[in-house]
C-alpha positions as CSV (number, residue, x, y, z in Angstrom):
1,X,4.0,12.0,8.4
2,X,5.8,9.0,9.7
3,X,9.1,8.3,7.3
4,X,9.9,4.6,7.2
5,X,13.5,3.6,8.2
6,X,15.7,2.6,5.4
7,X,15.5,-1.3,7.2
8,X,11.7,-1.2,6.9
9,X,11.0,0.2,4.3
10,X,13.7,-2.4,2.1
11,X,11.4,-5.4,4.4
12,X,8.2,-3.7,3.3
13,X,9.2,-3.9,-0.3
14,X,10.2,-7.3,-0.2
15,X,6.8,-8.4,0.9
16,X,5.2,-6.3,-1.7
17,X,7.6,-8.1,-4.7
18,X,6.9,-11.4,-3.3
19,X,3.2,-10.7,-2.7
20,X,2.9,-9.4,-6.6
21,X,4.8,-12.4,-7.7
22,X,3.0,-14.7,-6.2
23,X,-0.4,-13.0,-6.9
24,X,-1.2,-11.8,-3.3
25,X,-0.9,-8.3,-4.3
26,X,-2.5,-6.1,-6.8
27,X,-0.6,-3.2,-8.5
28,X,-2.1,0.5,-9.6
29,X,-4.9,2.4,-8.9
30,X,-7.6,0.6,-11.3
31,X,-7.1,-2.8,-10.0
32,X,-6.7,-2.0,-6.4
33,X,-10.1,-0.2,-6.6
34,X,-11.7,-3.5,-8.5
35,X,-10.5,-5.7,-5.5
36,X,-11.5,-3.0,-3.1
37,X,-15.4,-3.6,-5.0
38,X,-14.8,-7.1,-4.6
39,X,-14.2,-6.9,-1.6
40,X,-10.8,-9.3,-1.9
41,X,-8.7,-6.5,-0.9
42,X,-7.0,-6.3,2.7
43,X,-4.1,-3.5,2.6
44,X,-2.9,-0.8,0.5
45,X,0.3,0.6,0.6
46,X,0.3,4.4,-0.8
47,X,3.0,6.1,-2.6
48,X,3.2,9.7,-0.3
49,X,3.8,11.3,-4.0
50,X,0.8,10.1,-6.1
51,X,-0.8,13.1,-8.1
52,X,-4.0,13.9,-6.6
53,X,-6.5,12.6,-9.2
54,X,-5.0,9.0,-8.4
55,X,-5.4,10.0,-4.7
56,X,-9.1,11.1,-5.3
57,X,-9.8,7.7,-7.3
58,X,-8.0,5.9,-4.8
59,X,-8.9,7.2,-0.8
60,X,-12.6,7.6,-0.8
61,X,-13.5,4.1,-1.8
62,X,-10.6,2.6,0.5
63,X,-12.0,4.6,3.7
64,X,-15.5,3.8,1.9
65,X,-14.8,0.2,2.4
66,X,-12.6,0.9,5.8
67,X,-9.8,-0.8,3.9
68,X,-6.5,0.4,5.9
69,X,-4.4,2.5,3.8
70,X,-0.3,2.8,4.9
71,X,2.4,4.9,3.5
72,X,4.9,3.2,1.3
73,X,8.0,4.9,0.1
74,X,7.4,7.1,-3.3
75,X,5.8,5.9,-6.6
76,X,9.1,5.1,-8.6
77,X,10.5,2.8,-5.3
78,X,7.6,1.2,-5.2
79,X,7.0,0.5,-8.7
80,X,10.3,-0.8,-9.3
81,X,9.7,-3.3,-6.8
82,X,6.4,-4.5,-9.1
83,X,8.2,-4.3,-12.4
84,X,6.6,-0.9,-13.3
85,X,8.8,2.6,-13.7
86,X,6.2,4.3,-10.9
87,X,2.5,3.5,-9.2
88,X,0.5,4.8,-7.3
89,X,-0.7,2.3,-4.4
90,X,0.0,-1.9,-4.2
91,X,-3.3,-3.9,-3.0
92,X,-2.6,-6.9,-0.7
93,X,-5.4,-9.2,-1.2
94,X,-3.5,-12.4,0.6
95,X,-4.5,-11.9,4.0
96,X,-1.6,-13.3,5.3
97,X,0.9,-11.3,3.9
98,X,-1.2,-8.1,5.2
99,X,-1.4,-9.4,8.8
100,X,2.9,-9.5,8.0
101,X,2.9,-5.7,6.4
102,X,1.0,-4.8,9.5
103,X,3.4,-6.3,12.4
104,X,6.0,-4.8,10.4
105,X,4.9,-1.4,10.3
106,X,3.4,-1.7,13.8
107,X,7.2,-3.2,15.8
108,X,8.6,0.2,13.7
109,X,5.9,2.8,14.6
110,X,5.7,2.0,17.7
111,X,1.7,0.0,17.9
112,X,-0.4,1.7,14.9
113,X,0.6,0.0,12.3
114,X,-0.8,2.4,10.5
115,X,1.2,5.6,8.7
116,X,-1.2,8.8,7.7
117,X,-1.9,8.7,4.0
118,X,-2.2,12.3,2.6
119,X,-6.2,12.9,2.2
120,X,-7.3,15.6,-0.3
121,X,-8.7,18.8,1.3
């Protein structure tokens, strides 16, 4: 897997804290999968270390739904930058901020834009 360079990965978390404060984000499992349903959600940004029943809640009805899934830095960096001590996966539901996640990711991987989430066997 693609590791995220300290620079990108502090830009990627500022975009998730101001997409959370300013309600273009979701935060946890539960609500990313109700926006996923809605059909509101963009983006997720996975934390490599989730346990693997959040994974199994999580990955099927994201690929379900061909919602693109990236890797974040681990659960308790990315829930300290949503006011939690750990989570799972951050939604983006602003499509604007996700189109901004995604040049991000895509100027550092080189033209993906996407980093391999870890899929259950």
């Amino acid at each position: 897997m693609t590791e995220l360079s300290a620079d990108v990965e502090r830009k990627l978390l500022g975009l998730l804290g101001l997409g959370v404060r300013s309600r273009g984000a979701v935060v946890g499992v539960q609500q990313v999968r109700d926006a996923a349903v809605r059909g509101k959600l963009k983006l997720a940004v996975v934390a490599p270390d989730i346990s693997r029943h959040s994974l199994d809640k999580v990955v099927p009805l994201l690929t379900a739904r061909r919602i693109r899934m990236v890797r974040g830095p681990s659960a308790t960096v990315l829930g300290a930058t949503v006011g939690r001590d750990a989570t799972a996966v951050v939604g983006v539901v602003d499509g604007q901020l996700a189109r901004g996640i995604r040049a991000l990711l895509e100027t550092s991987a080189g033209g993906t834009g996407d980093a391999p989430v870890p899929r259950t066997p």
